[in-house]
KEZA-366298 format. One line per field, with one value per residue (C-alpha): residue number from 0; x, y, z; chain. Coordinates in nm, 4 decimals, always signed. Layout:
! residues N
num NUM;...
xx X;...
yy Y;...
zz Z;...
cadena A;...
END
This chain:
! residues 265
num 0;1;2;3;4;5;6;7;8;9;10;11;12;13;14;15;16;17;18;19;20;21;22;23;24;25;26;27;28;29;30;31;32;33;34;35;36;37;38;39;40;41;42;43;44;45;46;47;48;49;50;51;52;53;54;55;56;57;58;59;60;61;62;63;64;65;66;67;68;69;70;71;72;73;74;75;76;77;78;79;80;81;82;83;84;85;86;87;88;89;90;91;92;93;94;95;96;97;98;99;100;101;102;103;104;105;106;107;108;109;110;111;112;113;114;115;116;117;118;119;120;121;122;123;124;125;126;127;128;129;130;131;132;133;134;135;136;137;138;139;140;141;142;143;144;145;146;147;148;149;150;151;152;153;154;155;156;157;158;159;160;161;162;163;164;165;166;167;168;169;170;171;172;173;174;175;176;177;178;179;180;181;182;183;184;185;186;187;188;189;190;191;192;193;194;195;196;197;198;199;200;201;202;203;204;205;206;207;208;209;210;211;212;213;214;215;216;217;218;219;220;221;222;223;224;225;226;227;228;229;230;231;232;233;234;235;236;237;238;239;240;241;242;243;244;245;246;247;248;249;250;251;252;253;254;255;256;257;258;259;260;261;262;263;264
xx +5.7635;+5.6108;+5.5473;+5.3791;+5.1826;+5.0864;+4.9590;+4.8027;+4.5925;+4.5957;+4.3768;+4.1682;+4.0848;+3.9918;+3.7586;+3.6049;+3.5043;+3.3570;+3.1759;+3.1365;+3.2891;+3.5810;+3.7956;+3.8222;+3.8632;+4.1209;+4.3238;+4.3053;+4.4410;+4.7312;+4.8185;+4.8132;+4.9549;+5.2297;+5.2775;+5.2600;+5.0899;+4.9276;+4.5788;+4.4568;+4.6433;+4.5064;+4.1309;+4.2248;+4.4418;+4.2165;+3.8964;+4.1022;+4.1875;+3.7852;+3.6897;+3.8993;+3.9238;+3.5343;+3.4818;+3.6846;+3.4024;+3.0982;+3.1414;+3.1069;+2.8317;+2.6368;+2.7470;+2.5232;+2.1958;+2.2627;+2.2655;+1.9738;+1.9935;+1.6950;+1.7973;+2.1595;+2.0832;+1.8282;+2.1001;+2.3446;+2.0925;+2.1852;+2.5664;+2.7053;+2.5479;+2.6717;+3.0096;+3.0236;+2.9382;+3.2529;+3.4552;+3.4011;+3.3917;+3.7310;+3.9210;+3.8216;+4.0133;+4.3835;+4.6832;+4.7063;+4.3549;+4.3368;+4.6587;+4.5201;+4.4484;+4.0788;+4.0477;+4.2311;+3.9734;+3.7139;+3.8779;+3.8736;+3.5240;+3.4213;+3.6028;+3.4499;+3.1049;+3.1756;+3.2933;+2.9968;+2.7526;+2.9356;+2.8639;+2.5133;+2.4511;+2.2401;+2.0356;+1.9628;+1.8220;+1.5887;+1.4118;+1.4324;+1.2519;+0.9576;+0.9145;+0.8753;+0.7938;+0.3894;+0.5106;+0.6552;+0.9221;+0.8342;+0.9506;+0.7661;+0.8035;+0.8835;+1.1641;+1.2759;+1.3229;+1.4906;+1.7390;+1.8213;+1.8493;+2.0817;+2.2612;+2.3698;+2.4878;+2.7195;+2.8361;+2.9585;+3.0877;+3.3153;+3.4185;+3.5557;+3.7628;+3.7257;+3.5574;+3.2066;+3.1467;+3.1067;+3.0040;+2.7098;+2.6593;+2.5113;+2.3614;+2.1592;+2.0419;+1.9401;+1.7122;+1.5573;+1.4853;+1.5186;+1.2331;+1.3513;+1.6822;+1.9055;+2.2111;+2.3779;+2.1747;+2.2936;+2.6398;+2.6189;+2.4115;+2.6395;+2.9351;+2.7926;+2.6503;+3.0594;+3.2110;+3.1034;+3.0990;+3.4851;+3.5420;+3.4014;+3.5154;+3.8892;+3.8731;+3.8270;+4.0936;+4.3345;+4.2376;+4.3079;+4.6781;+4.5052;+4.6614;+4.9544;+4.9894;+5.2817;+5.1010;+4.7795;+4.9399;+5.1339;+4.7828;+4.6103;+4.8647;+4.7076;+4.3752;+4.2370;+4.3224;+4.1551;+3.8330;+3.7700;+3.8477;+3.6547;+3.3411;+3.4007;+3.3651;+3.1265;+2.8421;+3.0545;+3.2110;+2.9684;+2.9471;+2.8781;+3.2345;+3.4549;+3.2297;+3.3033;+3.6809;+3.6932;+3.4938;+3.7695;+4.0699;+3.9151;+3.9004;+4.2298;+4.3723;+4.1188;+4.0782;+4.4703;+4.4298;+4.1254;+4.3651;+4.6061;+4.4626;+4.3307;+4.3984;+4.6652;+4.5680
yy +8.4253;+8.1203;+8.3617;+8.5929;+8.3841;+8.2536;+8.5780;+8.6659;+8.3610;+8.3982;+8.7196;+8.6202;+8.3387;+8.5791;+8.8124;+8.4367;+8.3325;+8.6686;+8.8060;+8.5078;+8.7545;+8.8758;+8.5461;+8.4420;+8.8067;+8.8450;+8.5716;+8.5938;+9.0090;+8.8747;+8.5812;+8.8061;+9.0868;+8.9590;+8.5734;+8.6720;+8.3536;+8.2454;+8.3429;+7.9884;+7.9131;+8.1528;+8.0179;+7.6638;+7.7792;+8.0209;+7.7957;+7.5421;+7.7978;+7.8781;+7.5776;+7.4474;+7.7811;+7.8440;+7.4565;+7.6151;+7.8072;+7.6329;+7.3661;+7.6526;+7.7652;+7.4222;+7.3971;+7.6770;+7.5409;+7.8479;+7.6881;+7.6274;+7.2852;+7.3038;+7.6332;+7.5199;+7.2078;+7.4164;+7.6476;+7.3284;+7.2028;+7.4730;+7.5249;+7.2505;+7.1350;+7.4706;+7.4222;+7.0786;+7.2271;+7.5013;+7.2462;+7.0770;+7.3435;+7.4572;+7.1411;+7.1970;+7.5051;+7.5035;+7.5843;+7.9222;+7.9917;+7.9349;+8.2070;+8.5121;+8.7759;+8.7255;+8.5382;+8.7983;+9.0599;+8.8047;+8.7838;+9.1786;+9.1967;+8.9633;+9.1061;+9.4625;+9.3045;+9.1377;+9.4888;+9.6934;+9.3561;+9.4604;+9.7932;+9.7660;+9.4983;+9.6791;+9.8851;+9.5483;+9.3868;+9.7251;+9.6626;+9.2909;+9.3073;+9.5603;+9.2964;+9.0141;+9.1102;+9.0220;+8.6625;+8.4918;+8.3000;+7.9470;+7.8409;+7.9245;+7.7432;+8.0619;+8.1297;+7.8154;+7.8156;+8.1738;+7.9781;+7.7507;+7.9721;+8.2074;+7.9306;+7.8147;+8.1825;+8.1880;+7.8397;+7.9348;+8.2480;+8.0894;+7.8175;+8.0161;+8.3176;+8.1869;+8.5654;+8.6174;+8.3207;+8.4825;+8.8165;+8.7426;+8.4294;+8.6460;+8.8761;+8.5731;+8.4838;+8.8174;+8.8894;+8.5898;+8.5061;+8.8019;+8.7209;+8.3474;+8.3662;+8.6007;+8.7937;+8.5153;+8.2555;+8.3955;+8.4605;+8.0781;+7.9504;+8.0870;+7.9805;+7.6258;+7.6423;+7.7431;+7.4883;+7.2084;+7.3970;+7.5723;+7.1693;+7.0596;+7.3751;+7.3372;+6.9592;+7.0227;+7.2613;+6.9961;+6.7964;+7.1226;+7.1228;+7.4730;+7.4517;+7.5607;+7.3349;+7.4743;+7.8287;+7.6830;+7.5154;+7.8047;+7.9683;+7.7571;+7.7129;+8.0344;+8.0558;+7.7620;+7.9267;+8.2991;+8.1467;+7.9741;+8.3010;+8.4805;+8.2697;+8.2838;+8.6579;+8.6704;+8.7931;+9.0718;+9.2631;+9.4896;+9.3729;+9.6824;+9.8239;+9.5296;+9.5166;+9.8886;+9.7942;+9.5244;+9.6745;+9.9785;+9.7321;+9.5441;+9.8578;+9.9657;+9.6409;+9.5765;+9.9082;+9.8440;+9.5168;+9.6301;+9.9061;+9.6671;+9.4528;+9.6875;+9.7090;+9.9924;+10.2358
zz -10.5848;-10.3797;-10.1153;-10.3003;-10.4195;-10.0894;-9.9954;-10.2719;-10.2123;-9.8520;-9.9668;-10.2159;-10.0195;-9.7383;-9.9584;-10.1431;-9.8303;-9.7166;-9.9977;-10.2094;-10.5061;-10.6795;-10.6550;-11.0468;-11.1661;-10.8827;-10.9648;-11.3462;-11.3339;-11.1527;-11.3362;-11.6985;-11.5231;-11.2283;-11.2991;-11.7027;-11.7734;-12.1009;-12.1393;-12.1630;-11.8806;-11.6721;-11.7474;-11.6074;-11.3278;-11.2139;-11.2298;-11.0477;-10.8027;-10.7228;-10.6825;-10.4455;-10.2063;-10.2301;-10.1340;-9.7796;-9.7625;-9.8158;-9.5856;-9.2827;-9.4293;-9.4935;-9.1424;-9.0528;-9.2642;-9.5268;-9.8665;-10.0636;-10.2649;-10.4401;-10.6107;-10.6524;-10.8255;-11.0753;-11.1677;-11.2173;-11.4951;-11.7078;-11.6057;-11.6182;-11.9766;-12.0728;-11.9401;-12.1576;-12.4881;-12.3864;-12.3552;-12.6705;-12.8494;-12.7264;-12.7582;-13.1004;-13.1850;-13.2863;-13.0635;-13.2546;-13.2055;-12.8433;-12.7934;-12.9410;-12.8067;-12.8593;-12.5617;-12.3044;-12.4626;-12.3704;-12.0124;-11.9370;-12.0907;-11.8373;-11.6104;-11.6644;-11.6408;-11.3402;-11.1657;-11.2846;-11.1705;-10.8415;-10.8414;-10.9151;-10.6891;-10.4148;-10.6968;-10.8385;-10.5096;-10.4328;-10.7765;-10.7442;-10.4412;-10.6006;-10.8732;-10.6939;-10.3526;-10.4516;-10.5408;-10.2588;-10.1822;-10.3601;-10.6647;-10.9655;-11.3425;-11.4595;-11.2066;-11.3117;-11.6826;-11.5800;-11.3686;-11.5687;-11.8656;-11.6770;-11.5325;-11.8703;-11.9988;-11.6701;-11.7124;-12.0899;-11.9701;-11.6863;-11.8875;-12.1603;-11.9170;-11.5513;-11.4254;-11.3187;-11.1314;-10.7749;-10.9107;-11.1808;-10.9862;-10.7114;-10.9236;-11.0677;-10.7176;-10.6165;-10.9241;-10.9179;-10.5317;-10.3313;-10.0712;-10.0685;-9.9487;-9.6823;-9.7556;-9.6255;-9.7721;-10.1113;-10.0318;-9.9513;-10.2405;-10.4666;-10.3204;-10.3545;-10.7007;-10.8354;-10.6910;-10.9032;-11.2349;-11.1152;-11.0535;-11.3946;-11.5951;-11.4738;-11.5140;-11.8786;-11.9281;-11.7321;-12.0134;-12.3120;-12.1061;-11.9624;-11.5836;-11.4504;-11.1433;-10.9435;-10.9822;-10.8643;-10.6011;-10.4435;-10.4180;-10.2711;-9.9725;-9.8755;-10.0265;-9.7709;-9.4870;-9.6024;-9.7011;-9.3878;-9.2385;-9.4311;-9.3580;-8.9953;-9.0380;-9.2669;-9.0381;-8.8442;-9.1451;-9.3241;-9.7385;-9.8936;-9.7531;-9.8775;-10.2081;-10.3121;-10.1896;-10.3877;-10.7055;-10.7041;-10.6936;-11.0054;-11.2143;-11.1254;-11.2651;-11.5247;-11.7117;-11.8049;-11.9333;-12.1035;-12.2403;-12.2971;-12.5433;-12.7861;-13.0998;-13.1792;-13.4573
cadena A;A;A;A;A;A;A;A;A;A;A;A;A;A;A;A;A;A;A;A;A;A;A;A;A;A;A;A;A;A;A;A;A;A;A;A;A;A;A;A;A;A;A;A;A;A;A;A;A;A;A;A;A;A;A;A;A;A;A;A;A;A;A;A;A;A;A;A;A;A;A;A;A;A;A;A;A;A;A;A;A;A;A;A;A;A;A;A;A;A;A;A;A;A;A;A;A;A;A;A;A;A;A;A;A;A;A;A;A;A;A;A;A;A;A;A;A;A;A;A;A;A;A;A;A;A;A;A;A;A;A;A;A;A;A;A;A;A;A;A;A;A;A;A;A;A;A;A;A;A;A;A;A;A;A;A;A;A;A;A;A;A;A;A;A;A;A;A;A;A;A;A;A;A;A;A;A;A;A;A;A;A;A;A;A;A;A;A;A;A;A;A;A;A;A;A;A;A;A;A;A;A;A;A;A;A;A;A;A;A;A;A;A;A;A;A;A;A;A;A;A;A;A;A;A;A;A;A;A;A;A;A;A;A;A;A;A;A;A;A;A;A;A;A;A;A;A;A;A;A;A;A;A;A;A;A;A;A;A;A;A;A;A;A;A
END
């Protein structure tokens, strides 16, 4: 099983560090589905998991002057706060509470938002680009608030099922600043802007007893090595292939555990 795990992070990490997506939905379908986890466990293990592999990754691309600070730290304003109030809130719920099944249906909704964001991803640049295209690349109050704002929804979101992160992450960054950044450039800002609230998020559940530490470790033996892979190849693989690659292997494994969790009648 430690080899499995290896390569299932050896993977992951690989398509992290190239895309910038898919890692927290990845990992949690396989720890509910293969490793049978907890549900709560899977959260902090998983967070755990993205922040440490994406951090791989983001030091080859601040390397390469592709991160933008200025819109990273606007988008940890909201995030991070957000993450906080998760955390309290969930340290406030009972054993029982955290357990049931409620929270894996909030982990395949997530997860089923996170393929379609995916899916929709190059649709959502054209008309990003129409919107905004008149405006310019410089930061606006307006853009702003909106970062902040959104920054907060995806810093509850992660904190409470671990998915989204990568996906909605870039979403985020493509509505909002399509004429301000590259492809790469926001491939590379989002990598950055997880990696503190993955850090922060899975701090807390280390704290809610949320992490299952030989798990996490076994991934990551792998993980480290595929995301600085996958960054070093960032620029010669085309994205839309290994997104609609990626996007198909999340519904195959999602739609079940959507499936899974319903209520029987």
């Amino acid at each position: 099983m430690d080899w499995l795990l290896i390569s299932i992070g050896l993977f992951t990490g690989f398509l992290i560090g190239l895309t910038g997506i898919g890692g927290g939905a990845m990992i949690s379908l396989i720890l509910l589905f293969l490793i049978k986890i907890p549900a709560n466990a899977t959260v902090g293990t998983a967070l755990l998991f993205a922040a440490i592999t994406k951090f791989a990754a983001v030091r080859i691309y601040h390397n390469q002057k592709l991160i933008d600070w200025t819109v990273v730290s606007i988008m940890w304003i909201g995030s991070l706060s957000a993450s906080v109030v998760t955390i309290i809130w969930l340290s406030s719920l009972s054993t029982t509470v955290k357990d049931i099944s409620s929270i894996k249906q909030i982990i395949a909704g997530a997860i089923l938002v996170a393929i379609m964001s995916l899916f929709l991803q190059p649709t959502i640049q054209i008309l990003s680009e129409r919107r905004f295209i008149g405006s310019g690349p410089e930061l606006m109050w307006s853009r702003i608030f909106l970062t902040i704002m959104a920054g907060a929804a995806l810093g509850m979101l992660v904190t409470l099922t671990s998915v989204g992160l990568g996906a909605l992450g870039l979403i985020i960054l493509t509505q909002l600043y399509p004429t301000r950044m590259t492809p790469p450039s926001l491939v590379a800002t989002n990598l950055a802007h997880a990696i503190p609230l993955a850090l922060f998020a899975g701090s807390g559940h280390i704290f809610l007893g949320n992490v299952n530490f030989s798990t996490l470790f076994s991934l990551l033996l792998g993980s480290i090595l595929g995301a600085t892979l996958g960054a070093l190849l960032a620029s010669a693989i085309p994205h839309p292939s290994l997104r609609t690659i990626l996007s198909a292997t999340l519904w195959i494994f999602g739609l079940p555990l959507w499936w899974s969790i319903l209520p029987s009648t």
